[in-house]
C-alpha positions as CSV (number, residue, x, y, z in Angstrom):
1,X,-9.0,-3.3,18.0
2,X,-9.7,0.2,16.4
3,X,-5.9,0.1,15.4
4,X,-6.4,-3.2,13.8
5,X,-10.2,-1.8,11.3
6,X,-8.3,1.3,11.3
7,X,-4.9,-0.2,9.6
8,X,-7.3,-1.9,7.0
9,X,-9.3,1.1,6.1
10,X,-6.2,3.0,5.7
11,X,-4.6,-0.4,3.5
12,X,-7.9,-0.2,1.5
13,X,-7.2,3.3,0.6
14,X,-3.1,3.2,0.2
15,X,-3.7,0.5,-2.1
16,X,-6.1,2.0,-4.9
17,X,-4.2,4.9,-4.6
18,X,-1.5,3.1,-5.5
19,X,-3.4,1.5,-8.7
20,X,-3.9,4.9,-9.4
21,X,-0.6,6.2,-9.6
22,X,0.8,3.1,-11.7
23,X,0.1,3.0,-15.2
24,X,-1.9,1.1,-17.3
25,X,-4.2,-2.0,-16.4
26,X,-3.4,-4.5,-12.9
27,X,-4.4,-7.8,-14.0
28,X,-6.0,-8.4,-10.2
29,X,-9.1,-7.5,-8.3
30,X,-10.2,-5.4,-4.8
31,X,-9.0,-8.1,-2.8
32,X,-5.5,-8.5,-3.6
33,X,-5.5,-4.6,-3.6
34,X,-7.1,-4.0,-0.5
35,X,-4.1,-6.9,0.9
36,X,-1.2,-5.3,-1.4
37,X,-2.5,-1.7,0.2
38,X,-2.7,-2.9,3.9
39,X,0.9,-4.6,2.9
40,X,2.3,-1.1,1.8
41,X,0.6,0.4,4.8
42,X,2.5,-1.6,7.5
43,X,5.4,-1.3,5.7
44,X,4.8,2.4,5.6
45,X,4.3,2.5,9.7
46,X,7.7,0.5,9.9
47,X,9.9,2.6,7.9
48,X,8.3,5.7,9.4
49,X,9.1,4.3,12.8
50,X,12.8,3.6,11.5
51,X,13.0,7.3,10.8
52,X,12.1,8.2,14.3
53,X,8.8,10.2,13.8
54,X,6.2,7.4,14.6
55,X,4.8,8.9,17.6
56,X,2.9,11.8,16.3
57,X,-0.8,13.2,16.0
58,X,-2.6,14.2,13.1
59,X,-2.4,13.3,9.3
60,X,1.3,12.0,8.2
61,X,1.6,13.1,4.8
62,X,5.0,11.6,4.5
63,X,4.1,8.1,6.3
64,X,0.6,8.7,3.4
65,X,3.6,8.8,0.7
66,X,6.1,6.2,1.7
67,X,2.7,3.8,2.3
68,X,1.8,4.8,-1.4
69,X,5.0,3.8,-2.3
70,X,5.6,0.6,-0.8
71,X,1.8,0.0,-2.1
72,X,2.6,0.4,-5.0
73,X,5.7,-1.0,-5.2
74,X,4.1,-4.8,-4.1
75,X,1.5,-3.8,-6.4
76,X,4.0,-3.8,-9.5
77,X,6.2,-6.6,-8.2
78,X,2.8,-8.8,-8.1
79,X,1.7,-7.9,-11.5
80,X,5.2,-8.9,-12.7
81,X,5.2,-12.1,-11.0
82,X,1.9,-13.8,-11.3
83,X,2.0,-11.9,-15.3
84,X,0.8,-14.6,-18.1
85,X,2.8,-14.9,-21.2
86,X,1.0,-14.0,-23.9
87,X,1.8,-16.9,-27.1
């Protein structure tokens, strides 16, 4: 259960980050960056397990970056999609 609040917290985190790092204005509140965060953050955990270093102690910087990454790679792939045209 403490992985579970603790996978959130850290998805809460990755994802404003990640509106950080993007430029200009995302069209979309806390909730769907707290969910596109905690989406970067899994995928973060997965490719960091793919590399072969997902059993280790302390602060990953690297999993932190790729996690930022995916984060805000959803992050711009959901602006684009649910974008309005403007007439």
């Amino acid at each position: 259960m403490a992985q579970v609040v603790g996978t959130i917290i850290f998805g809460a985190v990755i994802g404003v980050i990640a509106r950080l790092v993007l430029p200009g204005r995302q069209a979309y509140g806390w909730v769907v960056t707290v969910l596109l965060g905690i989406l970067g953050a899994l995928i973060g955990y997965w490719v960091w397990g793919l590399i072969g270093n997902g059993n280790t102690s302390g602060i990953d910087v690297v999993r932190w970056i790729i996690s930022i990454i995916a984060a805000a790679i959803l992050s711009f792939a959901y602006t684009a999609l649910t974008k309005q045209k403007q007439v």
